[in-house]
C-alpha positions as CSV (number, residue, x, y, z in Angstrom):
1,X,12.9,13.0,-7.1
2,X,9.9,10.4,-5.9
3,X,8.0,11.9,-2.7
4,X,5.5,10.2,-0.3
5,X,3.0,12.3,0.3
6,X,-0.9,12.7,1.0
7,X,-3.4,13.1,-1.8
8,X,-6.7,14.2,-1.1
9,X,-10.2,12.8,-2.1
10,X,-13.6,12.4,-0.2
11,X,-15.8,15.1,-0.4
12,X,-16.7,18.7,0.8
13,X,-15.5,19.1,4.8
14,X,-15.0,15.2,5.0
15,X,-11.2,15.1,3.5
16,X,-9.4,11.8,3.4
17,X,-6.4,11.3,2.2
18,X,-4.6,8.6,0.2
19,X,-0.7,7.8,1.1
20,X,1.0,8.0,-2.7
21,X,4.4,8.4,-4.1
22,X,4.5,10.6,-6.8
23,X,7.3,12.3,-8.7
24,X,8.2,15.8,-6.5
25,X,7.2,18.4,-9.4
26,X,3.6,17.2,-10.1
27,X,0.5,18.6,-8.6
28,X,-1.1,16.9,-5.8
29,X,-3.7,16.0,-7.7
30,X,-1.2,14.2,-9.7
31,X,-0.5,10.8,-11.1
32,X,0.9,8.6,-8.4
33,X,3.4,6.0,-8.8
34,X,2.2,3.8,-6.1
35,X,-0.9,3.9,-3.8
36,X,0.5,2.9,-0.4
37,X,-1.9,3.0,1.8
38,X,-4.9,5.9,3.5
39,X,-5.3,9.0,6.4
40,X,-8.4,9.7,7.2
41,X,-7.7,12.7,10.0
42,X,-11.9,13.0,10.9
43,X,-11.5,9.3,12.5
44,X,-7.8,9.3,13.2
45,X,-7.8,5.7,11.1
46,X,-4.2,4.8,9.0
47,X,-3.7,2.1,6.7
48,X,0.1,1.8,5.9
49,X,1.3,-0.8,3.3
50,X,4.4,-1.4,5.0
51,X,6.7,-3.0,2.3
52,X,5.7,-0.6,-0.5
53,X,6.7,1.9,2.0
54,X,9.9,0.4,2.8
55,X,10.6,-0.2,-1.0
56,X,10.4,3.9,-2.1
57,X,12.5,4.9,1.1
58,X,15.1,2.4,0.3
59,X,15.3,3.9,-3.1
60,X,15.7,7.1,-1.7
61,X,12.1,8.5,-2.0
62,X,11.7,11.8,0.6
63,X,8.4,11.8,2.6
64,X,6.7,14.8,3.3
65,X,6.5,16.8,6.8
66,X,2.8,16.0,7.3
67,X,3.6,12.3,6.2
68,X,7.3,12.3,8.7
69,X,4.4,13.3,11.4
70,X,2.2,10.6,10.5
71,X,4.7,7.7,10.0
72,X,6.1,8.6,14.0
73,X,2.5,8.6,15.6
74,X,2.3,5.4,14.2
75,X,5.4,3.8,15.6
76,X,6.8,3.5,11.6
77,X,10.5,4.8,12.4
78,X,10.4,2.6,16.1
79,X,9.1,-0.3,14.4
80,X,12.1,-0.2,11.6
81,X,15.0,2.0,13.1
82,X,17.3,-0.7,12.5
83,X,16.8,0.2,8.4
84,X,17.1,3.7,9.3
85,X,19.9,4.1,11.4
């Protein structure tokens, strides 16, 4: 199963963190299928590449909880509710 889901990089106590999907049994660290976009938590800046997005939850990918959180601050699910509902 494909997941969204954060993958670290930066450096020591200045974490940012990519937006992937990734297949659901690798490491974080992993190989991603698809950079889709950027979180960086210290600035509270998000990049979201909307139509990759779209394209892995229409083909059934599963975000994670952290991700779920992140896509509703930014008005994702609002935005596109007609797609999800």
């Amino acid at each position: 199963m494909v997941k969204l889901r954060l993958k670290r990089c930066g450096r020591k106590q200045r974490a940012v963190y990519r937006i992937v999907a990734i297949d659901g049994r690798s490491p974080r660290e992993g190989k991603d299928l698809c950079k889709m976009g950027f979180y960086d938590p210290i600035n509270s800046q998000t990049y979201l590449n909307i139509p990759a997005i779209l394209y892995f939850l229409e083909k059934g990918a599963q975000p994670t909880g952290t991700l779920f959180d992140i896509f509703k601050r930014a008005g994702f699910f609002y935005k596109f509710r007609k797609k999800f509902n």
